[in-house]
BAFIRO-532148 format. One line per field, with one value per residue (C-alpha): residue number from 1; x, y, z. Coordinates in nm, 2 decimals. Layout:
<rs>
resi: NUM | ...
X: X | ...
Y: Y | ...
Z: Z | ...
</rs>
This chain:
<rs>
resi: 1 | 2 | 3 | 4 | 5 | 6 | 7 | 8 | 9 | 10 | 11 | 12 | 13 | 14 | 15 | 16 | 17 | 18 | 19 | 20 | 21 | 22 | 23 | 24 | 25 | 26 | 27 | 28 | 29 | 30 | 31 | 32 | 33 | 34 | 35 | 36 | 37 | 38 | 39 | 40 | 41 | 42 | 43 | 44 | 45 | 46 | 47 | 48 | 49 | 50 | 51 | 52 | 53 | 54 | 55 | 56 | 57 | 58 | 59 | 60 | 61 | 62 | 63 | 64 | 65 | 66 | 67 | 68 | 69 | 70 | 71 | 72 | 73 | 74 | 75 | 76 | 77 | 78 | 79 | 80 | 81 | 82 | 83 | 84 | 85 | 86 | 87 | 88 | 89 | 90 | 91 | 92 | 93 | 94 | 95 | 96 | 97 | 98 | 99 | 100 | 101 | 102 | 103 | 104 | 105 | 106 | 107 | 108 | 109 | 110 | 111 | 112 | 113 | 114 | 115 | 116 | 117 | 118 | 119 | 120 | 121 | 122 | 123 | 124 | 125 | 126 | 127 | 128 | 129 | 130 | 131 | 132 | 133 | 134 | 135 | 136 | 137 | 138 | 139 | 140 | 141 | 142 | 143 | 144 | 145 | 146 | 147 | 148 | 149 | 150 | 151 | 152 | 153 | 154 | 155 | 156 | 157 | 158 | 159 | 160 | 161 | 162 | 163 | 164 | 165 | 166 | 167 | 168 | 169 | 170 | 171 | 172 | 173 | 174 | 175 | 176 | 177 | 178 | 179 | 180 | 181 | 182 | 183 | 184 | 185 | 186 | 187 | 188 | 189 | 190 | 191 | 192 | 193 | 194 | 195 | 196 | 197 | 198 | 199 | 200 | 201 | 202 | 203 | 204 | 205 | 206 | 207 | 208 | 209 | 210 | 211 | 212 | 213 | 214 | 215 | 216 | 217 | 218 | 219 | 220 | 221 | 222 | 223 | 224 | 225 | 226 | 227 | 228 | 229 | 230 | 231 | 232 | 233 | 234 | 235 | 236 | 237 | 238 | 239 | 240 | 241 | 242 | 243 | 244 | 245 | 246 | 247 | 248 | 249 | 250 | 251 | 252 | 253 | 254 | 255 | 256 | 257 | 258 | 259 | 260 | 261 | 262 | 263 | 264 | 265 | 266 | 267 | 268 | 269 | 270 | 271 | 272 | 273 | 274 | 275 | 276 | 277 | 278 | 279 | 280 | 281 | 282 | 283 | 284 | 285 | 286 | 287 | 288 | 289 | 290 | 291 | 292 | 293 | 294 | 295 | 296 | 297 | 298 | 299 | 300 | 301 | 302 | 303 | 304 | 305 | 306 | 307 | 308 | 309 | 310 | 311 | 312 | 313 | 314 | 315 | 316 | 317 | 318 | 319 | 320 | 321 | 322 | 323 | 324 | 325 | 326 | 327 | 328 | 329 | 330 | 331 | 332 | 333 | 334 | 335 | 336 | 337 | 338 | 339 | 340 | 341
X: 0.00 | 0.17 | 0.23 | 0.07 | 0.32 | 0.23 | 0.41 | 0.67 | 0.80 | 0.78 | 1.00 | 1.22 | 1.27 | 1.36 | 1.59 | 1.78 | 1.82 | 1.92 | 2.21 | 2.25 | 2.32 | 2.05 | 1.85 | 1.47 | 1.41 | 1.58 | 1.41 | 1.09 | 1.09 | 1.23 | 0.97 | 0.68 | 0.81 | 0.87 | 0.56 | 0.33 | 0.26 | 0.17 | 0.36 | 0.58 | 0.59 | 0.93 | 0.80 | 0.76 | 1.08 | 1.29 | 1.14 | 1.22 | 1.58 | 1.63 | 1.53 | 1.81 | 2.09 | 2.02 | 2.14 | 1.76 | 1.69 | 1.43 | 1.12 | 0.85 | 0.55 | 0.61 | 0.54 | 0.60 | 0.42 | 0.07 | -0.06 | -0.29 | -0.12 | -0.44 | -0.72 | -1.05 | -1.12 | -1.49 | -1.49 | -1.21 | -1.43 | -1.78 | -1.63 | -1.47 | -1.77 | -1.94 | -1.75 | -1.53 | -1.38 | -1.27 | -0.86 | -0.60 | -0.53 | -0.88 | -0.96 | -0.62 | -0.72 | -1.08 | -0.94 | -0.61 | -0.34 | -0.09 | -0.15 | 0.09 | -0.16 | -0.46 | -0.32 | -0.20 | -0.47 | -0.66 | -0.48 | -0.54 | -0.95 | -0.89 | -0.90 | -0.76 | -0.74 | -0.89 | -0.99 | -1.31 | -1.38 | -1.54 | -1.77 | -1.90 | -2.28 | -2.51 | -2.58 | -2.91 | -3.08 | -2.71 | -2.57 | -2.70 | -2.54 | -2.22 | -2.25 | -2.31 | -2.03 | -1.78 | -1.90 | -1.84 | -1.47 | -1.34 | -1.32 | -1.06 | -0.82 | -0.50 | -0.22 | -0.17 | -0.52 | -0.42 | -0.14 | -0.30 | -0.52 | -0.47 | -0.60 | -0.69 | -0.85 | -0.87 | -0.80 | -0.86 | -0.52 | -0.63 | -0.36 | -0.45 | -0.49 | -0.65 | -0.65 | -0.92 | -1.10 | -1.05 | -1.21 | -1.15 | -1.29 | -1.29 | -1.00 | -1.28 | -1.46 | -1.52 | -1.46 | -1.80 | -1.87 | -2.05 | -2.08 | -1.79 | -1.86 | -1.82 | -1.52 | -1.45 | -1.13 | -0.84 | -0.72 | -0.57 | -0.62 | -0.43 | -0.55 | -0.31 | -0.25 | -0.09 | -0.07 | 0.08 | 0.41 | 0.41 | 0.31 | 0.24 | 0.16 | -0.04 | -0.14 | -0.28 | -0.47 | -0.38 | -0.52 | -0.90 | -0.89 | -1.17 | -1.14 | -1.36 | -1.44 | -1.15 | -0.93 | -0.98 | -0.95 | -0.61 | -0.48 | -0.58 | -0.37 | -0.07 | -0.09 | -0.07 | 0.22 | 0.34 | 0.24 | 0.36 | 0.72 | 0.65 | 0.51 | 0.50 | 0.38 | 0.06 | -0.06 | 0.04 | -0.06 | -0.31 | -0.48 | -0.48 | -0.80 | -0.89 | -1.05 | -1.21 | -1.50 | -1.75 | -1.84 | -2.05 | -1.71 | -1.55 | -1.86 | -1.93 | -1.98 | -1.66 | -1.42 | -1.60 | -1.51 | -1.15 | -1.14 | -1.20 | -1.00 | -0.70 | -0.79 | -0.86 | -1.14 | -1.32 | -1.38 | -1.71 | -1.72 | -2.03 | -2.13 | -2.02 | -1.75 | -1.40 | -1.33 | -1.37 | -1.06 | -0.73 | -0.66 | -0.88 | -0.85 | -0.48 | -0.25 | -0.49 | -0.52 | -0.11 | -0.14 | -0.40 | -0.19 | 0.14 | -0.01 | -0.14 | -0.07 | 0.09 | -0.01 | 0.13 | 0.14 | 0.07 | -0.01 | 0.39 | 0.41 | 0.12 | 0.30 | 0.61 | 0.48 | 0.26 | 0.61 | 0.84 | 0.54 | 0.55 | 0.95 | 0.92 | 0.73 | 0.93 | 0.71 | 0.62 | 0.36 | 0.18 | 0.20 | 0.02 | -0.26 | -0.38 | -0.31 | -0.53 | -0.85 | -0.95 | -0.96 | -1.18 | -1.43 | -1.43 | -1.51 | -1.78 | -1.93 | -1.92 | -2.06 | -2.37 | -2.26 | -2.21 | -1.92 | -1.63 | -1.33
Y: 0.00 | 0.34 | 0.56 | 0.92 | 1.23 | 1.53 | 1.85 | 1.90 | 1.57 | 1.60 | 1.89 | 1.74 | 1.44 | 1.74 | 1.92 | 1.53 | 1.46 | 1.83 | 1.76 | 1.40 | 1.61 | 1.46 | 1.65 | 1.73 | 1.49 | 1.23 | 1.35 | 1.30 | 1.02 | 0.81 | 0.96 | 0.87 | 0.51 | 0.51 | 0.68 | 0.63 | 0.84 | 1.21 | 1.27 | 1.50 | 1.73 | 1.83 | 2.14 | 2.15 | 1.99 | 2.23 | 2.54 | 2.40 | 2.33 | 2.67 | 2.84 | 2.52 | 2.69 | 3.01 | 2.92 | 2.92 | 2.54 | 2.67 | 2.43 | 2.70 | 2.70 | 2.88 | 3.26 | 3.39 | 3.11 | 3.28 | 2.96 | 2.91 | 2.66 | 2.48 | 2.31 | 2.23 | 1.84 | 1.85 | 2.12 | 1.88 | 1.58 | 1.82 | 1.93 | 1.56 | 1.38 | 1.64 | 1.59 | 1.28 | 1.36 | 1.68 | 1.73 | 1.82 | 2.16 | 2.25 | 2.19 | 2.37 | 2.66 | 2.65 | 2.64 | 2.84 | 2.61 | 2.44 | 2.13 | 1.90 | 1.97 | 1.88 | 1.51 | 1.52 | 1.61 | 1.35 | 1.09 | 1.21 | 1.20 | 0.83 | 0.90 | 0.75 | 0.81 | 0.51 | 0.47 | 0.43 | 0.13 | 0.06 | -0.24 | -0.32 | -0.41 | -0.35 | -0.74 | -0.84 | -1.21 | -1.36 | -1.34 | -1.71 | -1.83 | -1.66 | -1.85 | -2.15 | -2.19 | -2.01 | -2.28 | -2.52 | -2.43 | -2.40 | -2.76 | -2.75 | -2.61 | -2.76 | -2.65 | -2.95 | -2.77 | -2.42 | -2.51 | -2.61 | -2.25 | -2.05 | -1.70 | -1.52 | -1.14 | -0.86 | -0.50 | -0.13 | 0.07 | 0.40 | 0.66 | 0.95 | 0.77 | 0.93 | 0.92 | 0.75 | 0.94 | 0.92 | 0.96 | 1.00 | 0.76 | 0.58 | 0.33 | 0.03 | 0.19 | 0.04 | 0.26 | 0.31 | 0.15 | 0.27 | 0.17 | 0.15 | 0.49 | 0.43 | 0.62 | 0.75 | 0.78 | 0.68 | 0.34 | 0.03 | -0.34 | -0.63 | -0.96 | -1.13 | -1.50 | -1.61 | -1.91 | -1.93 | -2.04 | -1.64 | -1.47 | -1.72 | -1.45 | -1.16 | -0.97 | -0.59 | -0.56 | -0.32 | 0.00 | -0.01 | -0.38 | -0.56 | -0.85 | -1.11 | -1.53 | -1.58 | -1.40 | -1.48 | -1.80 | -1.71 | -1.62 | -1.93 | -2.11 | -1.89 | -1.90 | -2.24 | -2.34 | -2.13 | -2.32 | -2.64 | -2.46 | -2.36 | -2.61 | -2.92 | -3.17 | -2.97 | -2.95 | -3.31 | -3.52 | -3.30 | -3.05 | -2.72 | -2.50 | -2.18 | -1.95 | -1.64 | -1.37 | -1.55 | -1.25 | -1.35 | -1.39 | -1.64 | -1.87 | -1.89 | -2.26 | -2.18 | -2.09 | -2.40 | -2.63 | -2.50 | -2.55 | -2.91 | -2.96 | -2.86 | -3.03 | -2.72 | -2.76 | -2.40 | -2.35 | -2.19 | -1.82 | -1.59 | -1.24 | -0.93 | -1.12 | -0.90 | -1.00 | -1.39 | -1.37 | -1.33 | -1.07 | -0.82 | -0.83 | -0.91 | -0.86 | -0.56 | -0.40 | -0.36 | -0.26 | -0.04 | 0.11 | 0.10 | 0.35 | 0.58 | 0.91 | 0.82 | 0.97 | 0.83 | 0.99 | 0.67 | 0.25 | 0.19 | 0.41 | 0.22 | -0.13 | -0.02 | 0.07 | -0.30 | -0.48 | -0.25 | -0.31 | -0.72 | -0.68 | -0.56 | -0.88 | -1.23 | -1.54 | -1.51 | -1.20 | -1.47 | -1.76 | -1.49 | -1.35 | -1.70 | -1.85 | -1.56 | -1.75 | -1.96 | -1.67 | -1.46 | -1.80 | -1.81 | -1.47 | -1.44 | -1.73 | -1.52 | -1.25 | -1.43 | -1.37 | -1.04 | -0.85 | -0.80 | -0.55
Z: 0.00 | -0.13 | 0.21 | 0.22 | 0.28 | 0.38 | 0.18 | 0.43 | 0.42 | 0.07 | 0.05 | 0.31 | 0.08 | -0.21 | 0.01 | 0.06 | -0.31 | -0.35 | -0.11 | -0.29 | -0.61 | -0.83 | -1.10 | -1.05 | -1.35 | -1.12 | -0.82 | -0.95 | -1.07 | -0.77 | -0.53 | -0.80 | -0.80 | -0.39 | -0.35 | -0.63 | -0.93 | -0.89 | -0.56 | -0.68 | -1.03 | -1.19 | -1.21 | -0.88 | -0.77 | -0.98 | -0.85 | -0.52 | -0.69 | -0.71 | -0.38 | -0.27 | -0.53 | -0.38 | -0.04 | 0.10 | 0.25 | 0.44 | 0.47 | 0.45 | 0.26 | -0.10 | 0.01 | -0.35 | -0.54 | -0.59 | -0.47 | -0.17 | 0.15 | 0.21 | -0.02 | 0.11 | 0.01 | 0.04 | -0.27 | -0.49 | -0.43 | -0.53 | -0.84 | -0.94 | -0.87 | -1.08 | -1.39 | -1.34 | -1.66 | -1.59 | -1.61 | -1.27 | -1.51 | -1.50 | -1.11 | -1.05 | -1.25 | -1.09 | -0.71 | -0.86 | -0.72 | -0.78 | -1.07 | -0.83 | -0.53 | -0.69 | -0.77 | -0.44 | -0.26 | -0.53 | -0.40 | -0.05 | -0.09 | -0.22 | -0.60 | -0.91 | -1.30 | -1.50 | -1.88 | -1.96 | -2.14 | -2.47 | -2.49 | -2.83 | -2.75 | -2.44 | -2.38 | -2.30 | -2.41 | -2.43 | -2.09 | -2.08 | -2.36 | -2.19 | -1.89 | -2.00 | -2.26 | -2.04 | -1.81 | -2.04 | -2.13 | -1.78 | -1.78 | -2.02 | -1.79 | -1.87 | -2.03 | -2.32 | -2.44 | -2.41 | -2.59 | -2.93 | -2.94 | -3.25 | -3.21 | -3.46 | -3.53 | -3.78 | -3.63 | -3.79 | -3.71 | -3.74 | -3.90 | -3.61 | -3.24 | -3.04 | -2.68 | -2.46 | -2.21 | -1.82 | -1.53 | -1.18 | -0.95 | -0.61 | -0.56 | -0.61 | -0.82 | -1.21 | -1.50 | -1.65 | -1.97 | -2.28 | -2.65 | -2.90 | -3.13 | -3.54 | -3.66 | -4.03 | -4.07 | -4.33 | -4.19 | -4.25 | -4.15 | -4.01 | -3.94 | -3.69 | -3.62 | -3.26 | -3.03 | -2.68 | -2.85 | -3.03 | -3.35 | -3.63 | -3.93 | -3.99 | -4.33 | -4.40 | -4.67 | -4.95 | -5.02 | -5.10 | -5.04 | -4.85 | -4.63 | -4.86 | -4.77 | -5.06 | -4.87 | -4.57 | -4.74 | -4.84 | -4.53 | -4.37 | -4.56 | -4.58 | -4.18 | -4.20 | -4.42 | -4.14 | -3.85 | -3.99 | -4.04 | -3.64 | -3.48 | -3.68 | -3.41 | -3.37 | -3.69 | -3.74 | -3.44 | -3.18 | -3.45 | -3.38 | -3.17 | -3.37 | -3.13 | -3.34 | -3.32 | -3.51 | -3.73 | -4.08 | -4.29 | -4.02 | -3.96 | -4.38 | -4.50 | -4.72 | -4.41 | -4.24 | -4.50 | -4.55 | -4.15 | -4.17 | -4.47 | -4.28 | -3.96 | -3.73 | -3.42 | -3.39 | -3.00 | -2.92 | -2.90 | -2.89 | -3.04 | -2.86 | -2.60 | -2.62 | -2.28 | -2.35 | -2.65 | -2.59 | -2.92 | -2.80 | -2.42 | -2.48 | -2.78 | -2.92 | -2.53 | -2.52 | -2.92 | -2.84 | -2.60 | -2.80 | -3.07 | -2.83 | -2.94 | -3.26 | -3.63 | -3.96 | -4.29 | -4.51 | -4.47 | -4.43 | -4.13 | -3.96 | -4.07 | -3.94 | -3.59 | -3.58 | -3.68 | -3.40 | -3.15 | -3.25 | -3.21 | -2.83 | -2.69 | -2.61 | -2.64 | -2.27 | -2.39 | -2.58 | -2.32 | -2.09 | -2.29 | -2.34 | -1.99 | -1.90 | -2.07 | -1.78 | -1.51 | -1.79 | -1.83 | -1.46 | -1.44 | -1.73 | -1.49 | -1.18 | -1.33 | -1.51 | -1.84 | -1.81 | -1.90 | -1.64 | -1.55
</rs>
């Protein structure tokens, strides 16, 4: 549990690294990890920095700041309950102090940033389904099983990403959750193939290009001359476990046919369930957050980033996301069917 400092200890533990020599850059960022993010600002640190290089190591409150000593808590909890998606800036404009003492004094009243999350459909009639096939999977809780899963997913990477929305909230508090909005932008998309043993193969589609049942087709087998390169005895001897959304183009007779042609089970998976497959609750999540904040100018840009993004995860990133299945069925059960956090 992070431990609570009040500002004069907090300047005390300036005044130390001061003497230590460190930078404010430095100092900031080992009281954030020692104390939790939002502790201390750079801004902050260096403008105590420099009241230190002028000889002054006096504790006192900051006299010339403009800033007022004391917030009330009762009005910073009114005003973030009011608008939890308001930002520090604009409570530290409205109370006019300091930006650093609004996340301290945040984190004080017990609150915390968190996304919001986007949830693709508002379930209703299939949170029975859910349960019972979620219920049904859990018995295959082994690892020889987990071990013959192929996911696979097709994702939009958008050419300006933009940031999600947070709010603040009480520590236990769930993020709320509201439908997925439809965005018209210029894009591009990947489908990606992975099993708990790592990436198997993924394909964007060209400019203008739509993802058809010959294509898909395509891919299918292009993944798997690649899978028998990887991992021969699977695809040989146990059969591999395709575990995909089961959107119109993936459940077609054709992709059915080609399916059993090359020996694949298909594991049961029902509309609108993000949080029951590993590439969305997973390998698109840490994707997702990966092009955060990141623009490109054409479709190469946006491969580049997937490939340096694929580049920066050992196999143990995809051992995880699918070990993670079980706890997510056991949750779906525990929840009825509903979704989870």
């Amino acid at each position: 549990m992070e431990m609570m400092l009040d500002k004069k200890q907090i300047w005390a533990i300036f005044l130390f690294e001061f003497k230590m020599g460190h930078k404010a850059v430095e100092t900031t960022r080992n009281i954030n990890n020692a104390f939790g993010p939002g502790t201390a600002n750079e801004r902050t640190v260096q403008w105590w920095f420099k009241k230190f290089c002028k000889g002054d190591e006096s504790l006192e409150d900051e006299e010339n700041s403009g800033w007022p000593s004391e917030v009330d808590n009762d009005q910073l909890r009114a005003i973030i309950e009011a608008d939890p998606l308001t930002t520090t800036r604009e409570v530290a404009k409205e109370l006019n102090i300091n930006h650093s003492m609004v996340i301290w004094h945040l984190k004080q009243i017990g609150k915390v940033k968190k996304l919001d999350k986007w949830v693709p459909h508002e379930l209703s009639e299939n949170l029975k389904n859910h349960f019972e096939v979620s219920s049904s999977l859990i018995l295959h809780n082994n690892k020889p099983f987990r071990n013959r899963i192929v996911m696979c997913d097709e994702k939009w990477i958008l050419y300006d990403n933009w940031w999600w929305p947070a709010q603040w909230l009480d520590w236990e508090e769930a993020p709320k959750h509201f439908p997925k909005p439809n965005l018209h932008q210029k894009k591009v998309m990947v489908t990606v193939w992975w099993s708990a043993a790592g990436l198997i193969h993924y394909s964007f589609l060209n400019p203008g290009e739509t993802i058809t049942s010959e294509k898909y087709a395509q891919q299918i087998d292009e993944m798997h001359q690649k899978l028998q390169h990887l991992q021969l005895a699977l695809v040989n001897r146990k059969g591999p476990i395709l575990l995909h959304d089961n959107s119109q183009l993936h459940v077609a007779q054709p992709m059915l046919q080609k399916l059993n042609e090359l020996g694949y089970e298909v594991l049961p998976h029902l509309p609108y369930s993000p949080d029951l497959l590993p590439t969305d609750y997973h390998f698109f999540k840490h994707l997702n957050n990966f092009l955060q904040g990141k623009c490109f100018h054409n479709q190469q840009d946006a491969e580049n980033a997937f490939q340096e993004f694929v580049k920066s995860w050992s196999t143990d990133f995809y051992a995880t996301g699918i070990n993670k299945l079980i706890s997510h069925w056991q949750k779906c059960v525990d929840c009825n069917g509903s979704y989870f956090d």
